[in-house]
N, C-alpha and C positions, 0 to 999 in steps of 0.2 A: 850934216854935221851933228845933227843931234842922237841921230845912231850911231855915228863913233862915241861920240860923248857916252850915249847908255850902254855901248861896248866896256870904254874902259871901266865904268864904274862898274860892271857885273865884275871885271876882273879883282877888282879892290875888296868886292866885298870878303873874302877870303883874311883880309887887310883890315876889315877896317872893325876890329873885336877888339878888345880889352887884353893887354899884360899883366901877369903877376909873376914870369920866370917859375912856374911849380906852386906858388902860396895863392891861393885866392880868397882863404877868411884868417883872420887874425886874431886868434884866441889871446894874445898877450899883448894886453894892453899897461905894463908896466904896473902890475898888482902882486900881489904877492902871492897867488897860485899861478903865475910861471913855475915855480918851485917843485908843484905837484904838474905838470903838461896840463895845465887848468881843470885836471881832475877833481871835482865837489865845487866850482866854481859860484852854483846857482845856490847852493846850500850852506858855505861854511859862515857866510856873513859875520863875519870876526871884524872886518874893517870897513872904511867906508869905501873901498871898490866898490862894495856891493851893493852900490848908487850903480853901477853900469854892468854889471852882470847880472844881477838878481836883483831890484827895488825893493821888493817885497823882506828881505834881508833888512830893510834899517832899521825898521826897529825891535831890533835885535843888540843895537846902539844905543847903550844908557846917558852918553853923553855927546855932545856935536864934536862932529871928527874931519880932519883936512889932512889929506894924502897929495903926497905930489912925488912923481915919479919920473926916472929918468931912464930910457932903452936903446942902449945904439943894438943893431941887427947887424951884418953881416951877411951876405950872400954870396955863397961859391958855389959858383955853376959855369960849368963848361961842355960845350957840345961834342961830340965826335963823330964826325962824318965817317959816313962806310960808303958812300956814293952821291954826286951833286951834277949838275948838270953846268955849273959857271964855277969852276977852280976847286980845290980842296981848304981854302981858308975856314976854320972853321970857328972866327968870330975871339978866340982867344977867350981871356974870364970875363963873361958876358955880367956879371954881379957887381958889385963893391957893397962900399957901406951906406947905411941907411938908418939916419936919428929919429927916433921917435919920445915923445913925454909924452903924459896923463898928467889929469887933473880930476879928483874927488872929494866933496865936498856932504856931508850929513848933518842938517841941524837936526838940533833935538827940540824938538815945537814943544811936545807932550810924550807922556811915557807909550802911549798910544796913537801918535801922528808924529813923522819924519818927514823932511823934504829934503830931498839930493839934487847933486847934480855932476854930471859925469864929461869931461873932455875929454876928448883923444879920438883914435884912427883904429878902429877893426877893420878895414878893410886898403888895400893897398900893396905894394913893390913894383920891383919893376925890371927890366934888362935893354942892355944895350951891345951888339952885336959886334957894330961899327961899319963903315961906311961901303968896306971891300970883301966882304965876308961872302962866300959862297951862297948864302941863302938871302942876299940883300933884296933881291925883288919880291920877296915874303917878308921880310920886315928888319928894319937896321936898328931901328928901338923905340921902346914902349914904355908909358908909365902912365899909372894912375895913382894920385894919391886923393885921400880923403880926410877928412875931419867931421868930427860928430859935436854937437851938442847937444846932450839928455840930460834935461831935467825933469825931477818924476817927483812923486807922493807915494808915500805909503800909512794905510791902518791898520790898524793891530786888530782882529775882528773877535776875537777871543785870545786864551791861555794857548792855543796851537795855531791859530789860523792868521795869516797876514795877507796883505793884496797890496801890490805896487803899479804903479801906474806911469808910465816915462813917455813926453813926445819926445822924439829926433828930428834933427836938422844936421844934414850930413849934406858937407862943403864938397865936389867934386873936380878936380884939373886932372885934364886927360891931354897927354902928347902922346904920338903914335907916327912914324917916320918910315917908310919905306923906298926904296931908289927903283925907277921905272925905266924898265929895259929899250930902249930910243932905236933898235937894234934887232928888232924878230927876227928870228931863224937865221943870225949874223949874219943881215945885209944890210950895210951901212955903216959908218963908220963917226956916227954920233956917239957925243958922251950921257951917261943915264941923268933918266931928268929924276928929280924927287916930288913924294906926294907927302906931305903932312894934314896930322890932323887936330887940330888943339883949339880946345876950349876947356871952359866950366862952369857947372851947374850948382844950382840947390835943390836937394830932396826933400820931401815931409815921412815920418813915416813915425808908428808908436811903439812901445813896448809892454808886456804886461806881467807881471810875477806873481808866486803863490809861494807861500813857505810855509810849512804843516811842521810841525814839533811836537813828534812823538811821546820825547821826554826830554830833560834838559841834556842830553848824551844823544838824541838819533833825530836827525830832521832829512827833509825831502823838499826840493825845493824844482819849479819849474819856469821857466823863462822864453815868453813867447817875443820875436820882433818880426815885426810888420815887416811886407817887403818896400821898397823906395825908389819911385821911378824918377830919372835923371832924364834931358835933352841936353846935345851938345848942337847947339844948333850954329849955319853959317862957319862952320867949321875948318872945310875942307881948304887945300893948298896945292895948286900944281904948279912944280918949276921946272922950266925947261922941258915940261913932257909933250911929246913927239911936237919937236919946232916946225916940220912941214907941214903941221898943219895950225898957223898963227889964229884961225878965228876958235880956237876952242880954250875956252875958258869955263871953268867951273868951281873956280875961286867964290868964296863968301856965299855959294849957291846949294850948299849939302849942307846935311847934319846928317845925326843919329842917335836913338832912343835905346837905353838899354834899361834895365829892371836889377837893381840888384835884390836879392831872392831874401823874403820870408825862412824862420830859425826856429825850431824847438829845442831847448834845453834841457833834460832835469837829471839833476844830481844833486847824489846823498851822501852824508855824515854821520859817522856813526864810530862813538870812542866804545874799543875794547877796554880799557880801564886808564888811569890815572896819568901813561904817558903814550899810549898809544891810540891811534883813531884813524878808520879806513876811511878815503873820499872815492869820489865816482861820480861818471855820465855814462849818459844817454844821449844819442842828439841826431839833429836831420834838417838838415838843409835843400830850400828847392832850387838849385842849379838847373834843373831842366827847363824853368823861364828863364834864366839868366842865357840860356843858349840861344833865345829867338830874339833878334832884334829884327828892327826898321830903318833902312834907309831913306833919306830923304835928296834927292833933284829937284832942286825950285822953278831951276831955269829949263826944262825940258818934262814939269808938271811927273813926274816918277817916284812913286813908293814903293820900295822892295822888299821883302821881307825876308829874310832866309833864319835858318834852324841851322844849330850847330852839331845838334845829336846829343845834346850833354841829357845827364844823368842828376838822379837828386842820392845827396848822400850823405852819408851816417856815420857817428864816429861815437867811442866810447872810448874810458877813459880810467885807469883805476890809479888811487895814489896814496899814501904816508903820510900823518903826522907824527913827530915823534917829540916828546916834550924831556929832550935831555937834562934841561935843569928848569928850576924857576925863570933865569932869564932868557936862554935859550931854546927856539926849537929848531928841527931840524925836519924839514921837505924832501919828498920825489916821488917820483909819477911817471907814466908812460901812458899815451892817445895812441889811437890808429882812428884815419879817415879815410873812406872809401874813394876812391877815383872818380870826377865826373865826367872823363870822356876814354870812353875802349882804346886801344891802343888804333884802331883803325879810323878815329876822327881826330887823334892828336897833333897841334900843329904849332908851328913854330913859333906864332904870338901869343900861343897859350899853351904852353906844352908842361899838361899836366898831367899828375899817377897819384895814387895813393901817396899819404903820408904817414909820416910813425914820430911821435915826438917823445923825447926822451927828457925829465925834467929834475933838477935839485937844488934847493933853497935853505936859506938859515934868517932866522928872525931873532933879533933881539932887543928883550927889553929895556932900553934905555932906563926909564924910570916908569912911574905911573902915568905919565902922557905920553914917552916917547917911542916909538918903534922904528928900527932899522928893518931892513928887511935888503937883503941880495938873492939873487935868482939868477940858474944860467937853464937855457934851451938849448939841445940840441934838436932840429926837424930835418930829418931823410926826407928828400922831396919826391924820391923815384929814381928812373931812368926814363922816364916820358919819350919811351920811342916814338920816332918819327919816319912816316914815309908820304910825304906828300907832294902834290905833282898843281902846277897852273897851267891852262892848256888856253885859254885864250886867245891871249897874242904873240905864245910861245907856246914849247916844251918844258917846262921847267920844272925837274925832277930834284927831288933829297933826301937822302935816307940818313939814319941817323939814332944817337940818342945820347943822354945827360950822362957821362960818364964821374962827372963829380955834380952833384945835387944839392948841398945841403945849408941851412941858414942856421947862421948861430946868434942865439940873442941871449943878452945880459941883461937883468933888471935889478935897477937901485933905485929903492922905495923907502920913505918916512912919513909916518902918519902923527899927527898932534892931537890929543885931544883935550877939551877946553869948555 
């Protein structure tokens, strides 16, 4: 029994990674460079976001400032089968919508010491296929979402030089559902049993910032975050999988360890004169830990460890201010992020590509405390082809790719200052 048992679990492991439908970091956290595709993000420190993109930004804040932000996303993604081995369904709009808010907060201690504090979710989405889709024993639907809390400090060390300092505590719920073929090589005439897997965690993990000012017109700014390791442990769920054999249970008896990956940031500002000002990144992210997890079997003493082949990747970012009146300005910006997995490890619980994000925003000044701010994204997520096969306790072949990709997000942000 216990080698069926470490059978199927070798089968799952394929199963048992993380969803984001094409998004797997979340530059827009409901700030006001959405505007700009968070191009100068670590550098423009105009508001208190930059409590959670840059620390070292606050004080750059004459006065204590509260941001509260509102982002519903949108997600349109649909798959097109070119070949499946179980029907041609192909899952229909695996997307919908998806609320997210921020929260940003900057006292002003000293014209030389700030303390922030940042809410919200960088990392997170999710898809859901549905229950009869051609590719349901690779997975029928996934989500992870997260929540962060970062509160940080920042010095002023001189006339250019600042340093900011942020721990996190990032809240983790992971559901993950696949339907389990009761049925290899169609002999027998069982209905599919399902495996789930849901839990959630807390992470520890820090951050750290630099802001250099060149002059009051050109700054540089750079933004390090620690990586943060999660356990979902006791996890696992099997229903109805293969009934001929009643003594196999491995309920409450798995988990698994993932890493979400370590970030560098740095991006500059730099006004051409009185209504114009260029922003920009740099950036890199380590996804190549984030591809090697650990399986855990309690009941059968088994750790597995398998590599996904992911890749660590980089994005840059160039973007627009444009200061049409005194109360008005006007944003936009364009990112490209590199792919973390080749077209020949991409798979249908993670089926990602390169992204391209397209961004424009408008702020306005209410008065001397108040600020509006709206912001619309567009992000091309790809075609994240797909061609992958489970051969364990079947055949089970799919070729494919994202004929429509793309997430659209709005941001409606107001900041007070006081």
């Amino acid at each position: 029994m216990k080698q069926i048992g470490l059978l199927i679990t070798l089968s799952l492991l394929m199963f048992t990674q993380y969803a984001w439908s094409g998004g797997l970091w979340l530059y827009e956290v409901a700030h006001s460079e959405v505007g700009t595709a968070s191009a100068g993000s670590a550098a423009i420190a105009e508001r208190a976001s930059t409590a959670g993109t840059n620390p070292a930004g606050m004080t750059r804040l004459k006065r204590s400032e509260l941001m509260a932000g509102f982002q519903p996303m949108y997600l349109d993604s649909k798959f097109d089968i070119d070949s499946a081995t179980y029907g041609t369904d192909d899952g229909g709009q695996n997307g919908g919508f998806i609320p997210s808010a921020s929260l940003f907060y900057v006292h002003d201690y000293s014209p030389d010491v700030k303390f922030g504090l940042a809410l919200g979710s960088y990392k997170g989405l999710g898809l859901d296929y549905g229950d009869s889709w051609a590719g349901r024993y690779f997975v029928t639907e996934a989500e992870l979402l997260t929540f962060a809390i970062n509160p940080s400090v920042a010095f002023k060390v001189n006339n250019q030089l600042s340093i900011g300092i942020g721990f996190d505590v990032l809240y983790s719920t992971l559901e993950q559902t696949m339907a389990f073929n009761n049925n290899p090589f169609g002999i027998g005439n069982n209905p599919d049993g399902k495996i789930e897997l849901e839990d959630s965690d807390l992470g520890y993990g820090y951050n750290i910032g630099l802001l250099y000012e060149f002059s009051d017109s050109t700054r540089l700014g750079f933004h390090y975050r620690s990586e943060i390791d999660v356990e979902f442990e006791d996890a696992l769920t099997l229903k109805g999988v293969l009934p001929i054999l009643p003594g196999l249970n491995l309920s409450s008896d798995a988990g698994i360890e993932m890493t979400f990956p370590q970030s560098l940031m740095i991006s500059g500002y730099h006004e051409l004169d009185s209504q114009w000002a260029l922003v920009g990144n740099l950036g890199w992210q380590n996804w190549s830990e984030f591809g090697k997890s650990e399986f855990t079997l309690n009941n059968i003493n088994k750790n597995i460890k398998t590599d996904r082949n992911f890749d660590d990747t980089y994005h840059v970012a160039l973007g627009v201010h444009y200061q049409y009146s005194d109360d008005w300005k006007l944003l936009a910006g364009i990112a490209y992020d590199t792919s973390p997995v080749s077209k020949s490890d991409s798979t249908l619980d993670l089926p990602l590509d390169r992204q391209v994000r397209y961004g424009l925003g408008a702020e306005y000044l209410m008065n001397e405390d108040v600020t509006i701010m709206v912001g619309y994204e567009l992000v091309d997520l790809g075609d994240a082809s797909i061609n992958q096969t489970r051969g364990i306790l079947d055949n089970d072949t799919i070729q494919g790719d994202f004929e429509t990709n793309y997430l659209h997000i709005l941001t409606i942000n107001a900041s007070w200052k006081f």
